[in-house]
N, C-alpha and C positions, 0 to 999 in steps of 0.2 A: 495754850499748848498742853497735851498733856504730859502728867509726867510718867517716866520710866519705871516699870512696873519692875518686881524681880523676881523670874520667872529662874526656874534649876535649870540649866542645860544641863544636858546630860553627858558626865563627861567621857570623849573619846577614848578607845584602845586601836594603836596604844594611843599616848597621851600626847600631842604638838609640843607642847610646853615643857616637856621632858626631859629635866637637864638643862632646860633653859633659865635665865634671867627671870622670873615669874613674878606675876603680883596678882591679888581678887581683890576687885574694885568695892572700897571698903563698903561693907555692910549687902552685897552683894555675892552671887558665885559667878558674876563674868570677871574673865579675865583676861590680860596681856604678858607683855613681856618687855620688860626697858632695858635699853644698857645704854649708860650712862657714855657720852663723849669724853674726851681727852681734856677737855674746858669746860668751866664749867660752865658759861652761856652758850657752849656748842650748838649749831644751828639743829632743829628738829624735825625728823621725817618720821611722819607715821606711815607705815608701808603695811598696808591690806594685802593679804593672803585670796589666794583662789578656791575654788572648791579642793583642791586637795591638802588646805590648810597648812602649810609646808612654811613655817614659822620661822624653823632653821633656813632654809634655804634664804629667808628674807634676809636674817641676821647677819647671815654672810655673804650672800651676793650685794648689800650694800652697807658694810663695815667701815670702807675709805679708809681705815686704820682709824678709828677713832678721830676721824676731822666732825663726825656729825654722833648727835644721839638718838638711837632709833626705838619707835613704840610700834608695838605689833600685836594691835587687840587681835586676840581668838572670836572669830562668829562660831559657836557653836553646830552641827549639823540639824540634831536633835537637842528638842526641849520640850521634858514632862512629857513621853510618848509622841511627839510631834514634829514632823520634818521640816526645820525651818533652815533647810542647810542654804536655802537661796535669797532667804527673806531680805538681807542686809545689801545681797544688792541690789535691790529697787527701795531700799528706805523704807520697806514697809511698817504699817503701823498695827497689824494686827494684834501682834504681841505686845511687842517691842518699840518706841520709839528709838532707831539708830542715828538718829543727829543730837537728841539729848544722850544717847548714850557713849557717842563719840567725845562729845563735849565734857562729858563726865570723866572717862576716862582720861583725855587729854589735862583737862584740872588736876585730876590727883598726880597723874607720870609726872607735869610739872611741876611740882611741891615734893618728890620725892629727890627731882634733881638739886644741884647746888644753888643754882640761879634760873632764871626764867632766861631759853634759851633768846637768842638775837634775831633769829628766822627761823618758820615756819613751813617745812614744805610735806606733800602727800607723793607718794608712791603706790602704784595699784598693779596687781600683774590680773590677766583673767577675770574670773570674778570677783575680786579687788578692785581691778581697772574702774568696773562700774560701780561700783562705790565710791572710791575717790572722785568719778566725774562727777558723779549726781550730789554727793558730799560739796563739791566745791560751790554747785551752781545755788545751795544755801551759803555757802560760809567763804565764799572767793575771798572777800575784803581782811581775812584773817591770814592769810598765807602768799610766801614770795615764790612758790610754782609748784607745778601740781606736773608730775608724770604718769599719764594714763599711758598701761602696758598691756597688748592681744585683750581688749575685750570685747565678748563676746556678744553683746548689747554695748546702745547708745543711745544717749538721750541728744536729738539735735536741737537749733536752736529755732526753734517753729513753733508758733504760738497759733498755729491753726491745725495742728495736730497735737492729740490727746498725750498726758501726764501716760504710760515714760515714754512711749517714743518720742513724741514732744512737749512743750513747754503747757499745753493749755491744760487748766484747772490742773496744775503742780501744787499752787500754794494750796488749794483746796485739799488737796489728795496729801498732803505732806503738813498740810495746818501750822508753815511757816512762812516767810519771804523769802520770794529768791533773791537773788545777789549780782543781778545784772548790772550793775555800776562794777562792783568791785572784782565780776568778770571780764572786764575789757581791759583789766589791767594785769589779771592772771597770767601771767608765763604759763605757758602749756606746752608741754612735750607731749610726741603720740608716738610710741613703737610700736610695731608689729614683726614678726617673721615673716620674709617673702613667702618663706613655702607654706605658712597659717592659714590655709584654705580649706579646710574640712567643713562641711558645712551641718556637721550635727553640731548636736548640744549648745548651738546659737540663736539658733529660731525656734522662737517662742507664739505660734501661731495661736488663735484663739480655739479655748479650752484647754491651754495647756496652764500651768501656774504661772499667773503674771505673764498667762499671752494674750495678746493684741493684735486687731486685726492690722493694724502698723507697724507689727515688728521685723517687717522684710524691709521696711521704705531705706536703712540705710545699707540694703545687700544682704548677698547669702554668707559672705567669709566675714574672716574676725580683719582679712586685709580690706575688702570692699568699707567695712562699719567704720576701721582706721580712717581709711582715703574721706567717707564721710562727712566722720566726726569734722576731719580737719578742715574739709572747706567749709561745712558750718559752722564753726566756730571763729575762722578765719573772715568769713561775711559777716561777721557778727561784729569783728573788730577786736575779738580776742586776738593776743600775739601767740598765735600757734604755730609750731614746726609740728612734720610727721618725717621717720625714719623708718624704712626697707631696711631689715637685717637681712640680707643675704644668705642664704643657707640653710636660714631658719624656719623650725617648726615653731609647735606649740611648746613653747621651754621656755620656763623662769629663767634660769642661770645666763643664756645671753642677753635678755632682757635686761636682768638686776646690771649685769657689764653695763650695758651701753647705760642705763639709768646713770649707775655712778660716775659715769664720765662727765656726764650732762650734769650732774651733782656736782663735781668738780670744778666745771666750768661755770658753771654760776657760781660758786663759792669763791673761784678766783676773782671774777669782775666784785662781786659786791669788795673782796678784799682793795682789789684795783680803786674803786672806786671812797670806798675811808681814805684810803691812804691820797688820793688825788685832793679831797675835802680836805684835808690835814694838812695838805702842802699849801694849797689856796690862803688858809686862816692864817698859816705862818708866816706868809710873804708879804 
């Protein structure tokens, strides 16, 4: 594999991170942003930004009130003259390897925390969304559920279609394994807005960056790529749901809602479920 090289983003105005929780991943200038949960093994969500980099909006559309700890790497837009504002959602390895860089990240947030938290889960809005999915289909076996939210691309689960619409020559293209065992066991949520049907800024035909003569195969909307995603993942044998928001456009803020409910509710059952194991051992 190789390693992560450390290239300057160049940083934005104004700045995402701005008044936020902030950290530069040591010896590096990428950076995130942590805040710390109410406990100190608080479960952990790392939640990917879209192109409009909206860090705040993460922070607080999935708070819980401190039931969880959240990390929210910055993708920079530009780096060193160069527009890589898309690069992190296909993994690309031009510059940047983003699964050792994830991985990096994630090491140091958790060594900054009190304790290494209890669970792991991803949140992705837009182009987030696609990072988290394609993130997961290397690293599934690490994490208790992954919520991909409106994006924009998908990788389905088709090994006779090409790295990213599909799975063929991924490892190749990505110079890691993927993680099909420890995706059939991924929890997967899929939101979309019902009204998310624009069909710019989705389709990525060929000669555009990171387009592909496959990038229609799952639809023209970000609802069609949802509907998609979920039956192939669902054929797959992943445990996937998808939810219709009602009313909704293309917007973070209902998204992050319904996210943290669906946060909620797993954090209840896993709670349901200690405590059922705890009652078993004592009887």
């Amino acid at each position: 594999m190789n390693p992560t090289p450390s290239p300057v983003p160049n940083l934005p105005t104004p700045d995402p991170l701005s008044e936020l929780p902030a950290h530069a991943l040591a010896g590096t200038c990428w950076r995130y942003a942590l805040r710390a949960g109410r406990d100190a093994d608080a479960p952990l969500v790392i939640a990917a930004h879209g192109s409009d980099r909206d860090v705040a909006g993460l922070l607080s559309g999935l708070d819980l009130e401190g039931a969880v700890s959240l990390l929210v790497p910055l993708f920079p837009a530009h780096c060193g003259g160069e527009d890589i504002s898309d690069d992190y959602k296909f993994l690309n390895l031009g510059a940047t390897n983003y699964l050792e860089l994830m991985d990096r990240i994630l090491r140091e947030a958790i060594d900054r925390l009190q304790a290494r938290p209890r669970k792991l889960f991803l949140f992705g809005f837009s182009g987030g969304a696609q990072f988290v999915q394609r993130f997961a289909l290397f690293r599934a076996k690490d994490f208790a559920g992954v919520i991909i939210a409106a994006p924009g691309s998908v990788t389905l689960m088709r090994d006779d279609v090409a790295w990213w619409p599909g799975l063929k020559d991924a490892e190749e293209s990505v110079m890691e394994p993927l993680d099909l065992t420890g995706l059939k066991a991924l929890r997967t949520a899929i939101l979309v807005g019902a009204d998310d049907r624009s069909s710019s800024l989705v389709n990525r035909g060929p000669g555009a960056r990171f387009g592909s003569s496959d990038a229609g195969l799952a639809g023209a909307t970000r609802v069609d790529k949802a509907r998609a995603l979920h039956m192939s993942l669902s054929a797959f044998g992943t445990p996937a749901t998808i939810t219709e928001l009602p009313g909704v456009g293309h917007q973070l803020a209902p998204c992050a809602e319904a996210a943290s409910q669906i946060l909620q509710d797993w954090l209840f059952e896993e709670r349901a479920s200690t405590n059922s194991s705890i009652v078993r051992r004592q009887s």
